[in-house]
C-alpha positions as CSV (number, residue, x, y, z in Angstrom):
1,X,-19.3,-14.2,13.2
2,X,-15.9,-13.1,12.9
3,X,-15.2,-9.8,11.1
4,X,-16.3,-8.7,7.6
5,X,-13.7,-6.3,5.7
6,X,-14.8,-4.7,2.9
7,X,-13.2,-1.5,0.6
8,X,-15.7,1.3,-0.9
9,X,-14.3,4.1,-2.7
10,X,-15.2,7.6,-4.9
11,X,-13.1,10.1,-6.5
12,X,-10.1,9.5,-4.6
13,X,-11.4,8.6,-1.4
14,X,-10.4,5.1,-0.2
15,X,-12.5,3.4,2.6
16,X,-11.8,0.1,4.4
17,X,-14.8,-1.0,6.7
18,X,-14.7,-3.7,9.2
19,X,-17.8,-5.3,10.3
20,X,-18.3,-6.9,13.8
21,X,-21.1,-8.0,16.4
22,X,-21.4,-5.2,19.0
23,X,-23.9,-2.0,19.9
24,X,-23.6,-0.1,17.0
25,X,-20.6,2.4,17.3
26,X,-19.4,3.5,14.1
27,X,-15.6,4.9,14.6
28,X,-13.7,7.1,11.5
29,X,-10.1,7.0,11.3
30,X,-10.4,6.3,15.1
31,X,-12.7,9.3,15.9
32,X,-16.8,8.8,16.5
33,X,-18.6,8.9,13.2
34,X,-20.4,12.0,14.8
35,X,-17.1,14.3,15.2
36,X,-15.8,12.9,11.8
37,X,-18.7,13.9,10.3
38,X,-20.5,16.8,11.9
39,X,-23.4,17.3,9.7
40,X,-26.1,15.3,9.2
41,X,-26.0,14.6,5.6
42,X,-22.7,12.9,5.5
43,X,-24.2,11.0,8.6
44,X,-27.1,10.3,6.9
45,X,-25.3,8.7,4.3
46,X,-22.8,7.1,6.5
47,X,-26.2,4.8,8.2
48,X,-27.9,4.6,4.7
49,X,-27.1,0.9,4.4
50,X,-27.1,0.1,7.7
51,X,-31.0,1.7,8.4
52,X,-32.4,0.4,5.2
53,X,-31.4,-3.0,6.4
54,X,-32.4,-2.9,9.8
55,X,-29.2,-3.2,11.7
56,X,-29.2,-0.4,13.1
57,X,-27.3,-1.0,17.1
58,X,-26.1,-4.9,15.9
59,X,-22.8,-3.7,14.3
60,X,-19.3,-2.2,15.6
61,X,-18.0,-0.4,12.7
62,X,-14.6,0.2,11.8
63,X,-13.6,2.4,9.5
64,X,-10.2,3.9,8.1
65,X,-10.7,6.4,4.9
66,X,-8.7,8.4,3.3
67,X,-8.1,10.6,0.1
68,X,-10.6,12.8,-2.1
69,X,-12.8,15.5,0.2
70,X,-15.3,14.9,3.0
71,X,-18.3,14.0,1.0
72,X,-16.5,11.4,-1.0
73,X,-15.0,9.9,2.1
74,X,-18.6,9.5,3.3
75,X,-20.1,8.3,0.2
76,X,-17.1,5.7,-0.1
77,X,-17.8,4.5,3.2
78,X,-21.4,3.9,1.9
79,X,-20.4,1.4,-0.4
80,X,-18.3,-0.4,1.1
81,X,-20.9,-0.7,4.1
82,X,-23.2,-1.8,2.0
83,X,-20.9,-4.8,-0.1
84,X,-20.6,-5.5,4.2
85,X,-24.8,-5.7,4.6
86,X,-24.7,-8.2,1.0
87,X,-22.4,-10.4,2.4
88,X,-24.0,-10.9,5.8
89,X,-26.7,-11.5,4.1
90,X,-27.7,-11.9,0.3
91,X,-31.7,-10.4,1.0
92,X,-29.8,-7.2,2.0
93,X,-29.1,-7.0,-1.9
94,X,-32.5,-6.8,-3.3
95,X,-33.1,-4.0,-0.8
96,X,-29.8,-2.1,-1.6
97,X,-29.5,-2.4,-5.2
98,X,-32.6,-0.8,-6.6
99,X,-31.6,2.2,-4.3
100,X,-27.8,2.0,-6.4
101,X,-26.3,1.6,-3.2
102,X,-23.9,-1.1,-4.5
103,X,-22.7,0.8,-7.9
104,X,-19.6,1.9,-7.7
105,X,-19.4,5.5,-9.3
106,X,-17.0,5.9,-11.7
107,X,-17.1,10.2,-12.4
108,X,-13.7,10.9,-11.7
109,X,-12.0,14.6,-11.9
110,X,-10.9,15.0,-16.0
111,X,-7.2,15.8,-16.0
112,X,-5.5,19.6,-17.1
113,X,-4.4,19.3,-20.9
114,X,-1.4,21.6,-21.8
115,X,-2.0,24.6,-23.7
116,X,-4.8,25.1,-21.4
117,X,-6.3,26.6,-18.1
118,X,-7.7,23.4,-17.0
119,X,-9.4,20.4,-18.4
120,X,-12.1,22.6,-20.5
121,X,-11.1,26.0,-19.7
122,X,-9.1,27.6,-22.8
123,X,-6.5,30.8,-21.9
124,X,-8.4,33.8,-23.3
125,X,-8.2,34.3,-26.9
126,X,-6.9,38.0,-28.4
127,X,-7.5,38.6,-31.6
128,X,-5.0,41.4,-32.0
């Protein structure tokens, strides 16, 4: 099997995974996934793909990220490690995409209009 590259991304957050045979080490921007990421949510979500199709230990994973804030780094990561499970193997799919693993989501931060405090937010109004 040579190796699988793959992008995922959220907000801003770019990831670029690469997929190989090995034990399982996952490495972030060439840290371990655990120092990247120190709590267990953004783990959690980091191995989604990965435990719901039983590879956990079978992979060396690769990954470089960057842009956005920690939890879209993780969450862009998720994607594109699970576009890497679909195309090792095309069952992974039918596990992954009822979960909405594989949906790309496209809520992006609404941009600051002039005239105003930010994208909603008005200046305050005086009557007199």
């Amino acid at each position: 099997m040579e190796v699988i590259h793959k992008i995922g991304r959220r907000k801003t957050a770019v990831a670029r995974v690469y997929v190989a045979k090995g034990k399982g080490n996952i490495t972030v921007n060439k840290k371990d996934m655990a120092v990247y990421f120190p709590t267990a949510t953004l783990q959690y979500k980091v191995n989604q793909p990965i435990a719901m199709t039983n590879n956990d230990g079978n992979f060396d994973i690769t990954v470089n990220v960057y842009g956005g804030g920690i939890t879209g780094q993780a969450e862009a990561i998720r994607l594109a490690l699970s576009r890497a499970m679909c195309e090792l193997d095309a069952e992974n799919r039918l596990i992954l995409k009822p979960e909405g693993l594989l949906t790309r989501d496209p809520r992006m931060v609404e941009r600051k209009k002039f005239g105003q405090k930010k994208a909603r937010k008005k200046f305050q109004f005086s009557k007199r």
